[in-house]
N, C-alpha and C positions, 0 to 999 in steps of 0.2 A: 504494500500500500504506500502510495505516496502524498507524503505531509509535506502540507502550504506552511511556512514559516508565518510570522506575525509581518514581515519583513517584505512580504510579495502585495500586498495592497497598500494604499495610503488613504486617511480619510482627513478630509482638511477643511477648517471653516474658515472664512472667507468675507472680512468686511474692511472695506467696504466694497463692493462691489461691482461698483460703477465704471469700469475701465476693462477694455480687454486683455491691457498688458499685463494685469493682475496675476492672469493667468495663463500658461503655456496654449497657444491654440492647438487642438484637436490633441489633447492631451489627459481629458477628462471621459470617465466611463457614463458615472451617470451625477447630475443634478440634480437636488429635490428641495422642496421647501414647506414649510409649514405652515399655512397664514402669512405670509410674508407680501406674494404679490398683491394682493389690496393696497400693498405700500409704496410699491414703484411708483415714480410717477412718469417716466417715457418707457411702457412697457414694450415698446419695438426695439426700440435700444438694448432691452435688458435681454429678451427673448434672444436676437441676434446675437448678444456677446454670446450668452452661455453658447449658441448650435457652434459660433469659432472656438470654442473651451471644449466640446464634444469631438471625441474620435468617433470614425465613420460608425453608425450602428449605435453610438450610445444614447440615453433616455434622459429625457428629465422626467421629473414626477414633481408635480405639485397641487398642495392642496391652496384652494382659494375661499376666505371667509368675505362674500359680497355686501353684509350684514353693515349696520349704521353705525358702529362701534361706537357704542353711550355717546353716540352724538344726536339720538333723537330715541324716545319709546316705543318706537316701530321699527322692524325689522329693515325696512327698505326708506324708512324716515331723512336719510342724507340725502334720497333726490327730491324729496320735495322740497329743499334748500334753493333760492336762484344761487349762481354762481358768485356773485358779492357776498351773499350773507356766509356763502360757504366758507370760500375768503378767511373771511369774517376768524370765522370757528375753528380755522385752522392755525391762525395765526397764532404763534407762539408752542403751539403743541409737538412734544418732543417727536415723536412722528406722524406723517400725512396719511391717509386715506384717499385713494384716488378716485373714490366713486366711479369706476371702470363697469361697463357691462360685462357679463359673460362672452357676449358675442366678440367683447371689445381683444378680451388675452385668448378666445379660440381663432379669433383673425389673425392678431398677433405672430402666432407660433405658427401660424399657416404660411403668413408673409415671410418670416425668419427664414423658411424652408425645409420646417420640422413636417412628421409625417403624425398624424396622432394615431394615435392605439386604440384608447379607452376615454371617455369621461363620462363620470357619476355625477349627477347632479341632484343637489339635495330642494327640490321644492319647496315652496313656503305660499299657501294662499291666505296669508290674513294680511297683507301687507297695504298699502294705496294702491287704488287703481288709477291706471293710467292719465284719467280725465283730471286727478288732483294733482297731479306732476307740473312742474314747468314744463313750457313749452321745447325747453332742447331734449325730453322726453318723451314725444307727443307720437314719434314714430318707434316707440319701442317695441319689440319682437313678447309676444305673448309667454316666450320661454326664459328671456331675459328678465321679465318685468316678474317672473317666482320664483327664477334660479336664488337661492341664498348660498348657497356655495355649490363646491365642484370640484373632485378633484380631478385631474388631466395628464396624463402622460399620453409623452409624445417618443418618437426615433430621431436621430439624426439619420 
């Protein structure tokens, strides 16, 4: 039988994160995160670094929490914010929320030229409907406007 040393993988965390030079391109097996993308805020930027960080064949996996994070008593309560008041609420807070759709990080990782596999997504119908949204929400997609999270993996 043949035994893996401790020595044959490496498991590395990584902040900040924002840069590709951070880390070796196509040097990386798999990405994954936990509630984190909520917090990106240029998720094509992010999405593309990681697939130059991925060697050919490797995964990200991430979970996405789309939820108001106590920024409102409703689940989906952050878009009924207009964008000033959002502003607003964010200013000063140790980190952002990006009020991203679902549709918005499965386009993301599509444009990067990640291949997806799987996503779960966890529904929510008690949240606003649509007609009580601001208007830059007025065209939102019926699976976007219950998705409360998701998680997603993708291939390079």
């Amino acid at each position: 039988m043949n035994k893996k040393s401790n020595d044959d993988f490496t498991i590395r965390y990584v902040v900040p994160w924002d840069a590709e030079s951070i880390v070796e391109r196509g040097a990386v097996d798999l990405i994954f995160s936990q509630a984190v993308m909520e917090h990106v805020l240029d998720l094509q930027k992010a999405y593309s670094t990681m697939y130059s960080w991925l060697k050919q064949g490797g995964f990200i996996s991430h979970q996405i929490d789309y939820k108001a994070h106590e920024t409102h008593k409703t689940w989906n309560g952050h878009w009924k914010y207009n964008d000033a008041l959002w502003e607003t609420i964010m200013h000063g807070r140790s980190y952002p929320i990006n009020r991203e759709l679902h549709s918005s990080h499965v386009n993301s990782i599509l444009n990067a030229g990640f291949e997806i596999k799987k996503i779960i997504t966890v529904p929510r119908n008690d949240g606003y409907p649509v007609e009580e949204l601001p208007s830059q929400y007025e065209s939102i997609s019926a699976e976007d406007l219950t998705t409360s999270s998701a998680h997603i993996i993708a291939v390079k």
